[in-house]
C-alpha positions in Angstrom: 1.7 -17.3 13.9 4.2 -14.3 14.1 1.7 -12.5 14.9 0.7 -14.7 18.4 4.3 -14.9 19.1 4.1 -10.7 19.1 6.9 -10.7 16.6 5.7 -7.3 15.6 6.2 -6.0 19.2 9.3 -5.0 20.6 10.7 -7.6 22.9 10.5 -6.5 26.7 13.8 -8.1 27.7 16.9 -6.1 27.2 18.5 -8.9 25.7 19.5 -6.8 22.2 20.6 -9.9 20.7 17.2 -11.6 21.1 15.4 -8.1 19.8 17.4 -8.0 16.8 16.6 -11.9 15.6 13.0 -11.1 16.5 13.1 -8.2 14.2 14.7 -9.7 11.4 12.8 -12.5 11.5 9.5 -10.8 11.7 10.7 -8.5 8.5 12.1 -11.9 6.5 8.4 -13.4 7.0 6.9 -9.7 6.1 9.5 -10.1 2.8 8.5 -13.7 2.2 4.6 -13.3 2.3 4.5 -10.4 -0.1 6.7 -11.9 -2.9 4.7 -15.5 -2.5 1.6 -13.3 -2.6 2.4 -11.3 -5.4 4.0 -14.4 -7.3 1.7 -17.0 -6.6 -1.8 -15.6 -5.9 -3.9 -15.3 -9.1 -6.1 -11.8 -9.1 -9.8 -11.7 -8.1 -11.9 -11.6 -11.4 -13.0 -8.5 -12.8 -15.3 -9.9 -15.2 -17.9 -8.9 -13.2 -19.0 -5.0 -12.4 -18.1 -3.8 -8.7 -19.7 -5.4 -6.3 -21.4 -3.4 -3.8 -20.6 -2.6 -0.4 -22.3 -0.3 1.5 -21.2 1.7 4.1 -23.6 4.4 6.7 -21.9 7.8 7.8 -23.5 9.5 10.1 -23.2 13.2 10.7 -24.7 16.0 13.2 -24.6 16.8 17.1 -24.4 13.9 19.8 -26.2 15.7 22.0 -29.3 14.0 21.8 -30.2 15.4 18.5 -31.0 13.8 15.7 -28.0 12.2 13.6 -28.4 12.7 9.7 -27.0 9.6 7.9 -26.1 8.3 4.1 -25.3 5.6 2.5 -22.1 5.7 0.6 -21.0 2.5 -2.3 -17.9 0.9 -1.6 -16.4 0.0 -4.4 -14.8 -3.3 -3.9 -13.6 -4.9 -6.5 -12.1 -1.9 -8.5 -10.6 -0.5 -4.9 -9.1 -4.0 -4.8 -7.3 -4.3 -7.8 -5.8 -1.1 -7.3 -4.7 -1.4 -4.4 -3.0 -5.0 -5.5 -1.4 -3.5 -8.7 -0.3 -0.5 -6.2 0.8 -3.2 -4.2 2.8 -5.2 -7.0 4.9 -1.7 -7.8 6.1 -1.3 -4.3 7.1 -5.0 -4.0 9.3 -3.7 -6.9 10.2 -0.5 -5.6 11.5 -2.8 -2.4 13.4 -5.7 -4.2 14.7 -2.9 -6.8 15.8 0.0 -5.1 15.8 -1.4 -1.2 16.8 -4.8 -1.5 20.7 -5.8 -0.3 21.8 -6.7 -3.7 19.9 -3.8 -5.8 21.6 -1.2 -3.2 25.0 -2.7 -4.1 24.8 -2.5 -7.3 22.8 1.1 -7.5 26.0 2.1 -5.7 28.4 0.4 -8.3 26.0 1.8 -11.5 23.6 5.1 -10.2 23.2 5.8 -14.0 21.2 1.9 -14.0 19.8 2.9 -10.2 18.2 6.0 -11.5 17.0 3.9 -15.1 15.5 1.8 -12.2 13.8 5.0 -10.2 12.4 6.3 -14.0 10.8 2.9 -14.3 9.1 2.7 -11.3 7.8 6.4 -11.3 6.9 5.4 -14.7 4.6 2.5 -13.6 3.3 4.5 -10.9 2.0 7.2 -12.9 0.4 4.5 -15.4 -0.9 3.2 -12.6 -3.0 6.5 -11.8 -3.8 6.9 -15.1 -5.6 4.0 -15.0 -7.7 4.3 -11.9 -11.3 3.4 -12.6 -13.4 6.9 -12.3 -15.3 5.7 -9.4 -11.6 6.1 -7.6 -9.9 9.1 -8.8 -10.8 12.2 -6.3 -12.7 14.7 -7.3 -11.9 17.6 -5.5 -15.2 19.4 -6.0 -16.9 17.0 -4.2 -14.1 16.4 -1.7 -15.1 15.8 2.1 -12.2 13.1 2.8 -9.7 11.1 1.6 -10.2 7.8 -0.4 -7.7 5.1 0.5 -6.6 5.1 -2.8 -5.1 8.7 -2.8 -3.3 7.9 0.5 -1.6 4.7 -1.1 -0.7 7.2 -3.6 1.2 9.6 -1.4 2.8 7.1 0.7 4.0 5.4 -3.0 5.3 8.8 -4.0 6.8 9.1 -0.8 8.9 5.7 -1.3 10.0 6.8 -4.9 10.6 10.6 -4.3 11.9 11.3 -0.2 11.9 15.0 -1.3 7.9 15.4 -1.2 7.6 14.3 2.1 
């Protein structure tokens, strides 16, 4: 519904009062889906092996000639648990470090902030380490990026501004 009512646009009328409420209501709702997500939804079984997606990439000239293509597996359910335990740590990372009251009293205590920031980077590198081998990158075989490694960087970039 926020999204018909192009919340997540900015407002055309120069009314900065009514662009502000739009925004902060629009990042309230944002707020209030992830934590009722995160709280409330139970995780897709993995008592099953990956299911099966697959995906066709193509590759050669356009010009008429012919277009090689492969198959690749998707990895589904294994992608998608990452990514929701990925997901989990930066609702953390947002209520811990970013939230109104976890600024204040960072501030007040930056000895607890920085137990906080341990924690996290902690969680996250567990996290890795526990990546299913069908995600992890191997660089020998590189020729783009999973999604997974990008959800990496842009976590590391939340938890440690100086490698970005």
């Amino acid at each position: 519904m926020a999204i018909e009512l192009h919340l997540h646009r900015v407002h055309e009328q120069n009314d900065p009062v009514e662009r502000e409420i739009r925004s902060r209501l629009w990042w309230n709702l944002y707020i209030l889906e992830k934590m009722l997500s995160g709280e409330q939804g139970p995780l897709p079984s993995t008592s099953e092996s990956d299911e099966f997606e697959l995906m066709t990439m193509s590759s050669g000239e356009e010009s008429g000639q012919r277009r090689a293509s492969m198959s690749v597996k998707l990895r589904t359910i294994s992608a998608l648990h990452t990514t929701i335990s990925l997901s989990i740590i930066i609702e953390d990372l947002y209520k811990l470090i970013y939230g109104l009251a976890a600024r204040k009293s960072i501030r007040e205590n930056p000895v607890s902030g920085d137990r906080i920031r341990l924690d996290l980077w902690g969680r996250l590198m567990q996290w890795e380490r526990d990546l299913p081998p069908s995600l992890t990158l191997d660089l020998e075989q590189l020729n783009s990026v999973p999604g997974v490694i990008t959800n990496v960087v842009i976590m590391l970039c939340h938890v440690s501004s100086e490698l970005c």
